[in-house]
C-alpha positions as CSV (number, residue, x, y, z in Angstrom):
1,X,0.0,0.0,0.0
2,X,1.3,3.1,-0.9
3,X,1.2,5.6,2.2
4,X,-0.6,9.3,1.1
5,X,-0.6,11.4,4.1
6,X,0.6,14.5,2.7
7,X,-2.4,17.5,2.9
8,X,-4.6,17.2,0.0
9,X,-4.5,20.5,-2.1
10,X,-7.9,21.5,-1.6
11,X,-7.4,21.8,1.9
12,X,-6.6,25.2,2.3
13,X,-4.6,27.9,0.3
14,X,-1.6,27.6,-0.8
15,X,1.3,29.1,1.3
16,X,3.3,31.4,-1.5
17,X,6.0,33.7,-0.2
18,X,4.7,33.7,3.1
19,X,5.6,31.5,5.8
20,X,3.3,28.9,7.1
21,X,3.0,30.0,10.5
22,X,3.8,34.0,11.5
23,X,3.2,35.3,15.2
24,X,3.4,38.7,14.9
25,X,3.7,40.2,18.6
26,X,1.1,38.0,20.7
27,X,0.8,39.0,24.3
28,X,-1.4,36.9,26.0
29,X,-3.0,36.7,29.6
30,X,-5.9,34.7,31.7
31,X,-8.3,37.7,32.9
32,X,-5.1,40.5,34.8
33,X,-2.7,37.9,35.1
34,X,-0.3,38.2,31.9
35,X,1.4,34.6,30.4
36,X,3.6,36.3,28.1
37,X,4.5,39.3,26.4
38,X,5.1,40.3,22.8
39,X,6.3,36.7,21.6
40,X,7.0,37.3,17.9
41,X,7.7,33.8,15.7
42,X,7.6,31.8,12.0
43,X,7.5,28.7,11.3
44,X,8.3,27.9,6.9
45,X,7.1,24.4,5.4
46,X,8.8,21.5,6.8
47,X,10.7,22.8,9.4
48,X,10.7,20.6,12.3
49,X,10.8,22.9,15.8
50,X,11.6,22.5,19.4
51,X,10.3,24.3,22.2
52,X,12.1,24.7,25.3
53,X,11.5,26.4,28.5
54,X,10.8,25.6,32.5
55,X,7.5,24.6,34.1
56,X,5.0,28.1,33.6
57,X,7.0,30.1,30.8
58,X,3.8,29.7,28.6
59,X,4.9,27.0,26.0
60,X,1.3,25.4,26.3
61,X,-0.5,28.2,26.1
62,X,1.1,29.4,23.1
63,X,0.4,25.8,21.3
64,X,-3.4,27.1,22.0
65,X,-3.4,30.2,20.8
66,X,-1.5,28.7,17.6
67,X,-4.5,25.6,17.1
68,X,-7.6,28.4,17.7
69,X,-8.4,27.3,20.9
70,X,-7.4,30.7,22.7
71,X,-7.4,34.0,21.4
72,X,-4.6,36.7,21.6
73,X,-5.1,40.0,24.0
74,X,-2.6,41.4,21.5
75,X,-1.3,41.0,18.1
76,X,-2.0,38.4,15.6
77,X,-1.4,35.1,14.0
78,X,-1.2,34.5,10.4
79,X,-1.4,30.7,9.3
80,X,-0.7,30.3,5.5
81,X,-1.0,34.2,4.6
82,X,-4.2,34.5,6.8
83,X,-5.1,35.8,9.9
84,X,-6.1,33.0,12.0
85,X,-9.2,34.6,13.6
86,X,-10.7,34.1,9.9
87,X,-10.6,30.5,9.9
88,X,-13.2,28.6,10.2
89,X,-13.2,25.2,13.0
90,X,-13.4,22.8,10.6
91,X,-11.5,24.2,8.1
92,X,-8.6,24.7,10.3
93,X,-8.7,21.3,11.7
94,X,-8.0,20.4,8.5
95,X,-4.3,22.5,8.7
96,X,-3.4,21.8,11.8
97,X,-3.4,18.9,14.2
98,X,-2.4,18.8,17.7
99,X,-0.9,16.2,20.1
100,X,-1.5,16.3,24.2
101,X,0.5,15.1,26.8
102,X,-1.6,13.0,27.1
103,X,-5.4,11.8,26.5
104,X,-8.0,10.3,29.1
105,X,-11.3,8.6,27.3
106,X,-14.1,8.4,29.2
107,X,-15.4,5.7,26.6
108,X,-14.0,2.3,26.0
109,X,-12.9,3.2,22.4
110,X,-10.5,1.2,20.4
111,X,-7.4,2.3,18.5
112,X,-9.4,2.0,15.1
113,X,-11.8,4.4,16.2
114,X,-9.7,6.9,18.5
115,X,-8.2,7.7,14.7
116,X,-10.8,7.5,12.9
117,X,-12.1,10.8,15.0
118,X,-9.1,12.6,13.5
119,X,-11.3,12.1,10.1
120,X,-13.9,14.5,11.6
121,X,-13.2,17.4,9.4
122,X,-13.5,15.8,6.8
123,X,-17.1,14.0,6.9
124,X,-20.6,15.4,6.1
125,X,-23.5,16.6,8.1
126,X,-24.8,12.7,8.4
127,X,-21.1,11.8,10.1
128,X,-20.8,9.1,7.8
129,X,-16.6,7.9,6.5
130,X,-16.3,7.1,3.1
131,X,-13.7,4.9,1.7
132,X,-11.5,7.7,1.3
133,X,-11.5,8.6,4.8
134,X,-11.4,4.8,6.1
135,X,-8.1,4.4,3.6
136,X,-6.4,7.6,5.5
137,X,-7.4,6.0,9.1
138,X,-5.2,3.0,7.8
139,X,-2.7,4.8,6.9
140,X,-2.2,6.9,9.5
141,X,-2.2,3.5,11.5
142,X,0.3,2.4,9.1
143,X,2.6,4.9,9.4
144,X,2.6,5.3,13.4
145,X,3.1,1.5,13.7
146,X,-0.4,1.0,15.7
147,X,-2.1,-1.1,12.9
148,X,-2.1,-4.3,14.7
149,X,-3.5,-2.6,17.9
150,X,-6.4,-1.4,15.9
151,X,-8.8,-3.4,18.0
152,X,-7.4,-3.0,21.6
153,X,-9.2,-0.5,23.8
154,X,-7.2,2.6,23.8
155,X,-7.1,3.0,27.3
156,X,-5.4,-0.4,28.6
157,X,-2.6,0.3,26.3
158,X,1.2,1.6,27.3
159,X,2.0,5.6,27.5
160,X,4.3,5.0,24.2
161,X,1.6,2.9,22.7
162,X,-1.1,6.0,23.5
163,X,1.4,8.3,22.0
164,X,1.7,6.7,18.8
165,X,-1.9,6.7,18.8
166,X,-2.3,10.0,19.5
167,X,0.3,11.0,16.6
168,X,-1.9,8.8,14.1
169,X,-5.3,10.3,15.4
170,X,-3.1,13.4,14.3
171,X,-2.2,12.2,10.9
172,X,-5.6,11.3,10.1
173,X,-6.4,15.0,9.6
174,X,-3.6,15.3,7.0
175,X,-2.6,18.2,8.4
176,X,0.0,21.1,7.3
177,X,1.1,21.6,10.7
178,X,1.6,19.6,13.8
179,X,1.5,20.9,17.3
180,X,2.5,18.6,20.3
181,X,3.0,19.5,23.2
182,X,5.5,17.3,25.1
183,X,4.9,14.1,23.5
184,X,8.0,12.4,25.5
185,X,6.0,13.3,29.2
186,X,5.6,10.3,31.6
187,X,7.3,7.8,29.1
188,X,10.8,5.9,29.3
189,X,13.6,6.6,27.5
190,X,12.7,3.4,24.9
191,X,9.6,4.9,24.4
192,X,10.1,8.7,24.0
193,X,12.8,7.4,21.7
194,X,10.8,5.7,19.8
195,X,7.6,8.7,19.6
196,X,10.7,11.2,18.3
197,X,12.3,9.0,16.0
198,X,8.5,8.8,14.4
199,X,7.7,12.6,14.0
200,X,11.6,12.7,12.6
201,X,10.4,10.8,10.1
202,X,7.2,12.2,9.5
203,X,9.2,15.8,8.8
204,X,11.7,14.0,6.9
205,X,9.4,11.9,4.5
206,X,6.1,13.2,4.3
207,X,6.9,17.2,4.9
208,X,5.1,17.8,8.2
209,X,5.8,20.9,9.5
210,X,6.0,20.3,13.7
211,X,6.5,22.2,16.3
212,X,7.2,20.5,19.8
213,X,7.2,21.6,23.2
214,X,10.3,19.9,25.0
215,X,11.3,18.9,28.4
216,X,14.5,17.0,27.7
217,X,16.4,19.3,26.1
218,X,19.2,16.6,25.3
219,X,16.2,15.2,23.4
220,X,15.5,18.5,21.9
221,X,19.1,18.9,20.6
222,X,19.2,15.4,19.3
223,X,16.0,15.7,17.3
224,X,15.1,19.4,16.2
225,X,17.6,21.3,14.5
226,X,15.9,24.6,15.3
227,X,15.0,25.3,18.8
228,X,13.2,28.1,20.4
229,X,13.8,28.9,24.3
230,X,10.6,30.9,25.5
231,X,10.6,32.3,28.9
232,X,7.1,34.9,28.5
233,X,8.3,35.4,25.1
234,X,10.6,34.5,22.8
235,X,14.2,34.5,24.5
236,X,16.6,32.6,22.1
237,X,15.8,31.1,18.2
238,X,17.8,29.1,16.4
239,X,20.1,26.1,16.0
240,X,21.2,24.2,19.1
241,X,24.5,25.6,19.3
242,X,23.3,28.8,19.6
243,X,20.3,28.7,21.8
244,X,22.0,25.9,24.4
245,X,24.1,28.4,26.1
246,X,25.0,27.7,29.2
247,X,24.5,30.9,30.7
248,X,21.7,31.7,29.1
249,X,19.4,28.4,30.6
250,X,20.9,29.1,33.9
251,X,19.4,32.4,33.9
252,X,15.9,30.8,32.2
253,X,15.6,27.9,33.9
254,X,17.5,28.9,37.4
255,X,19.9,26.3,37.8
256,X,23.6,26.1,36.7
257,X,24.5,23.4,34.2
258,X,26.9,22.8,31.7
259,X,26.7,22.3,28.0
260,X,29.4,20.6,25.6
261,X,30.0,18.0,23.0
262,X,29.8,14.4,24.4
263,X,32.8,11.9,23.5
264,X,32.0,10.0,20.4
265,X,29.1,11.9,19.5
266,X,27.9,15.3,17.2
267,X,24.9,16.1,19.6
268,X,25.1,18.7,22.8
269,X,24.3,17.3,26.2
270,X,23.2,19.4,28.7
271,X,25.4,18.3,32.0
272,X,23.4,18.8,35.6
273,X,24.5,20.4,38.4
274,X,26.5,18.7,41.0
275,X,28.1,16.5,38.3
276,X,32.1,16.5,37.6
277,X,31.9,17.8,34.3
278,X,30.0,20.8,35.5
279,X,31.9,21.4,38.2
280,X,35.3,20.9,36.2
281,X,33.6,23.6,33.7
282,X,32.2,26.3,36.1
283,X,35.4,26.6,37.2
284,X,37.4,27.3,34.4
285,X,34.5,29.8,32.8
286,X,35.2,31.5,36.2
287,X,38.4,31.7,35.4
288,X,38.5,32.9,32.3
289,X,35.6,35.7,33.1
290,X,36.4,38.4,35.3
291,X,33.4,39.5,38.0
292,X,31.5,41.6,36.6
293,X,31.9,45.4,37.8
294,X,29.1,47.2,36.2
295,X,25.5,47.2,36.7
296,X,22.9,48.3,33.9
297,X,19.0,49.9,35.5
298,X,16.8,49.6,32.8
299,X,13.4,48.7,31.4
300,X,11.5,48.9,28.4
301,X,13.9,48.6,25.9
302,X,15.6,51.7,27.2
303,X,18.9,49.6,28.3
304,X,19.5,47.9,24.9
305,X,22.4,50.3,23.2
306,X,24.3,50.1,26.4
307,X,23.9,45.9,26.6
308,X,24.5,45.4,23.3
309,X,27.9,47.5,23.2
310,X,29.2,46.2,26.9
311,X,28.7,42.7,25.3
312,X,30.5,43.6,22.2
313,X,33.2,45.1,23.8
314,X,33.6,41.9,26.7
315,X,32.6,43.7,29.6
316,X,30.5,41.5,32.0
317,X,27.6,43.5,33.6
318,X,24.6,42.8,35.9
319,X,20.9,44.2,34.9
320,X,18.0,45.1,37.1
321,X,15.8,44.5,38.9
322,X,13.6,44.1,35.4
323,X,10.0,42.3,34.9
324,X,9.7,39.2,33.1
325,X,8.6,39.6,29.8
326,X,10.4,43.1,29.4
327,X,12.1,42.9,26.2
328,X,15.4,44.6,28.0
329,X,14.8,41.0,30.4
330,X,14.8,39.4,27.3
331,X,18.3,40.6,26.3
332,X,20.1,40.7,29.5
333,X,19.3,37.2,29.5
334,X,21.3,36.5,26.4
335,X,23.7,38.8,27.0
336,X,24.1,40.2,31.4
337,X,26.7,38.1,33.3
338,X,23.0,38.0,36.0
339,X,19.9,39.0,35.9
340,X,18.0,40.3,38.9
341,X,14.0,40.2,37.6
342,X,11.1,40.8,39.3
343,X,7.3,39.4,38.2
344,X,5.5,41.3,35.4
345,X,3.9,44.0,36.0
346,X,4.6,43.9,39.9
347,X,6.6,46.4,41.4
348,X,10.0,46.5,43.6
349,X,9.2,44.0,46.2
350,X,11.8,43.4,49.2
351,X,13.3,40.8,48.7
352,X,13.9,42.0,45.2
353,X,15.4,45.1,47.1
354,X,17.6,43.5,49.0
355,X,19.3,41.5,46.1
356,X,19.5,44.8,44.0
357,X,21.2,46.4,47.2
358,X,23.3,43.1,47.4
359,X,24.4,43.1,43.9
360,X,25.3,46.8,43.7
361,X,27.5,46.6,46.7
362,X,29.9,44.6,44.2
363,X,30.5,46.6,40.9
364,X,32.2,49.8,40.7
365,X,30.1,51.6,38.0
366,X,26.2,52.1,37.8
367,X,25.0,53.1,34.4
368,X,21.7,54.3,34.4
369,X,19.3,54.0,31.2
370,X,16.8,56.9,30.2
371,X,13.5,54.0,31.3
372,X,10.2,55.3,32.2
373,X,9.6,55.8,36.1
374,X,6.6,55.1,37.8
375,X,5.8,53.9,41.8
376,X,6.7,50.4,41.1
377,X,10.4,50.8,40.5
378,X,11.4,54.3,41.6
379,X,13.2,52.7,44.3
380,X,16.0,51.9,41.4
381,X,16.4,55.5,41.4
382,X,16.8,55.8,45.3
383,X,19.4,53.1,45.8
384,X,21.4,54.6,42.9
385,X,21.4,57.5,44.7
386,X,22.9,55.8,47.5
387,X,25.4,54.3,45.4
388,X,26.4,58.1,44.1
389,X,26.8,59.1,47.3
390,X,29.0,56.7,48.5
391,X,31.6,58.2,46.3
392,X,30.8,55.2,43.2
393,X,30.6,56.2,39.6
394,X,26.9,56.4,38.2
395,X,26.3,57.3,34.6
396,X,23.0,58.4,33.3
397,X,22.6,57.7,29.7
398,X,20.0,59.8,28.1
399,X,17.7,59.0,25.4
400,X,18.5,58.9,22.0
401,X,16.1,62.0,21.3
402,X,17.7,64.2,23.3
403,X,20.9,65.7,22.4
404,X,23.3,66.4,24.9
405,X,26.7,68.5,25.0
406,X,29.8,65.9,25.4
407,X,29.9,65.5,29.0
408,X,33.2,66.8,30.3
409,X,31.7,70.1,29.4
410,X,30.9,72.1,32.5
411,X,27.0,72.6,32.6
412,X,24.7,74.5,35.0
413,X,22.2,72.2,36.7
414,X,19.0,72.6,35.3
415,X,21.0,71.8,31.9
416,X,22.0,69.0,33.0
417,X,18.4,67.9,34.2
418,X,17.2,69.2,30.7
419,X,19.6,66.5,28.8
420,X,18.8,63.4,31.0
421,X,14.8,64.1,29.3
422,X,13.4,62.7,33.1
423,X,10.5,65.0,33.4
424,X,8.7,63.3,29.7
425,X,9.2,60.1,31.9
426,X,8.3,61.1,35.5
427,X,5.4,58.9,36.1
428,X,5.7,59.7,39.9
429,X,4.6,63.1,40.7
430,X,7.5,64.3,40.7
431,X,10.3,62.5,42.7
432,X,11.5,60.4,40.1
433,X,12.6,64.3,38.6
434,X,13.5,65.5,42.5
435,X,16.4,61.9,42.8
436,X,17.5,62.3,39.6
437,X,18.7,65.9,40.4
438,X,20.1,64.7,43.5
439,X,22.1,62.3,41.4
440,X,23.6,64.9,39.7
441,X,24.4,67.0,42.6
442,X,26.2,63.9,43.7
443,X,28.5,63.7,40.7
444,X,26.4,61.6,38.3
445,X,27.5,61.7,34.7
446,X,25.4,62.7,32.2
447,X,26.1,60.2,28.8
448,X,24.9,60.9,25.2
449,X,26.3,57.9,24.0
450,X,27.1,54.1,24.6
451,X,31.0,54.5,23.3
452,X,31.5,57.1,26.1
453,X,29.9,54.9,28.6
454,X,32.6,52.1,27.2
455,X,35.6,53.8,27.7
456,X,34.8,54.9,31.2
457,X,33.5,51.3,32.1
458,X,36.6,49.8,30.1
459,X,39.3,51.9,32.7
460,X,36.7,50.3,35.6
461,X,36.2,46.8,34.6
């Protein structure tokens, strides 16, 4: 029998020059309580895609927004050149397909007819399968190696068994995209194996396009050659040399660990904590990078010229305290020696106060970006000024907008308090404007530009 389980052509339009799958900014939250923020991804035709990230990052929610099930607070997504809003059910069950963790029947079904459900999009109003759709129920079967369980009840088989099933129930709908959403939970190692050696081949020889949320990431960087670490939004994309950094899932998933090449084979492993190799390696990264002696305050994208050239010019920094989901937490994360964060939208709690205070008692020079200040983190502004006045050099960077004389010019104060452009971002009544004078008074430097910031931080670090 020859297998057919590519997506028939009237099925839906035909993808063009467009990708198959484009989130364009999609925050997200349940009722006040935000999930993630401005999470921007594409997926082309026969890519085959990992997703990574800890317990609660918002990798499952995003599979719903991306099968129809939940709606975006903000932004779109296009599937196949359309806006996914526009699709009808039935019509986009036909595109995409999507795979639990796992399934519980309430009904004693068998294999047969757990797949044969996946045909539901495709029969009429009277529910009836025609030969055409029985023929793609045994080929799904087929395929997923669950033919001769075709007449076992579902539930009384093994979690790999299920799996497989699940994947063919999947296949049934011949769709353009597949969503799972981890399909190697609760199973051994023989079986997750076996579930990811399946959709490798699915992507490989019948052009599935898949996108999989991951635990394991050693699994991940065995199977997908494209991962995506999400953390409330998008943090790394791309192979998984470049998006297993070791520095970068300590900060996302808050635990050290290691990364290299094991003996004998091509694929990263991702070394625990506690081990000898992680051990061995934490301490020759620490002796090859010097502590870091510069902190960055930002927020709101407001600290990315002065990450970006610290981190192109090798000079380890700390950032903070910023909220999850803030795209300048989303580039210290990639790119700050540590990160202190606080939850989104919440605002300076203590404990987050006392590691800022902790933090800043070991660097040497404070650089602080031209962010918006509001109640929640004006406190950033109050222990920078404790930082001036203990004698420590604090630089205030002003916005791009606002041009400023080079600053070893000798300026009058309210010049000075002119060029760092606070008042357009004094959400306080005031004392945001009132510490940021003090600041000056104190010797703060005002900064027009990030290569003046380097080579002061350069003679520091």
């Amino acid at each position: 029998m020859v297998v057919n389980l590519r997506p028939e052509s009237g099925n839906a339009p035909a993808t063009g020059d467009f990708p198959l799958l484009d989130v364009r900014h999609v925050t997200f939250g349940y009722g006040l309580q935000p999930v993630f923020f401005d999470a921007c991804l594409q997926l082309a035709t026969g890519e085959m895609v990992g997703l990574l990230g800890p317990n609660g990052s918002g990798k499952t929610t995003l599979l719903r927004l991306l099968s129809g099930v939940l709606r975006p607070t903000q932004g779109e997504i296009w599937l196949q050149g359309r806006e996914l809003g526009r699709w009808r059910r039935r019509e986009l069950a036909r595109v995409v397909a999507v795979v639990p963790q796992e399934l519980h029947m309430p009904f004693d079904f068998t294999v047969e007819q757990l797949v044969a459900l996946g045909r539901l999009p495709f029969v009429g109003l009277l529910g009836s399968y025609g030969p055409q759709d029985r023929a793609r129920v045994e080929e799904a079967m087929q395929v997923t190696g669950v033919a001769t369980l075709a007449e076992r009840p579902f539930n009384e088989l093994s979690g790999g068994e299920r799996q497989r099933v699940l994947v063919a129930m999947a296949l049934a709908q011949q769709p353009r995209l597949l969503l799972l959403d981890e399909p190697t939970a609760h199973l051994d190692i023989r079986y997750q194996i076996e579930v990811l050696e399946l959709v490798q081949r699915l992507n490989r020889e019948h052009g599935l396009t898949v996108l999989a949320a991951m635990h394991d990431l050693n699994l991940a960087a065995r199977y997908f050659p494209r991962l995506v670490l999400f953390q409330r939004g998008v943090v790394a994309d791309g192979t998984p040399a470049a998006v297993l950094e070791p520095r970068l899932l300590s900060r996302v998933y808050g635990i050290a660990v290691q990364v290299g090449i094991v003996r004998g084979t091509a694929h990263f492993s991702v070394v625990p904590p506690g081990s000898r190799e992680e051990q061995e390696a934490t301490e020759e990264t620490a002796a090859q990078e010097p502590p870091p002696r510069v902190f960055v305050m930002a927020g709101g994208g407001s600290g990315e010229r002065v990450m970006r050239a610290l981190a192109d010019w090798h000079i380890p920094f700390l950032a903070g305290v910023l909220n999850i989901g803030d795209s300048d937490h989303t580039l210290a994360l990639r790119l700050a020696s540590r990160v202190l964060t606080e939850q989104p939208y919440a605002p300076l709690s203590q404990a987050a106060l006392e590691e800022l205070r902790a933090a800043l008692a070991t660097v040497e020079t404070l650089i602080i970006c031209p962010m918006y200040v509001g109640p929640g983190n004006v406190a950033l502004l109050r222990e920078a000024l404790s930082v001036a006045r203990q004698g420590r050099q604090v630089l205030l960077l002003t916005p791009e907008t606002v041009g400023a004389e080079p600053s070893g010019t000798l300026q009058e104060l309210p010049a000075l308090l002119e060029q760092t452009g606070i008042a357009a971002r004094d959400y306080t009544g005031g004392e945001a404007t009132r510490l940021v004078e003090q600041l000056l008074q104190s010797g703060t430097r005002v900064i027009s530009h990030p290569t003046e910031v380097l080579g002061l931080c350069a003679v520091q670090a």
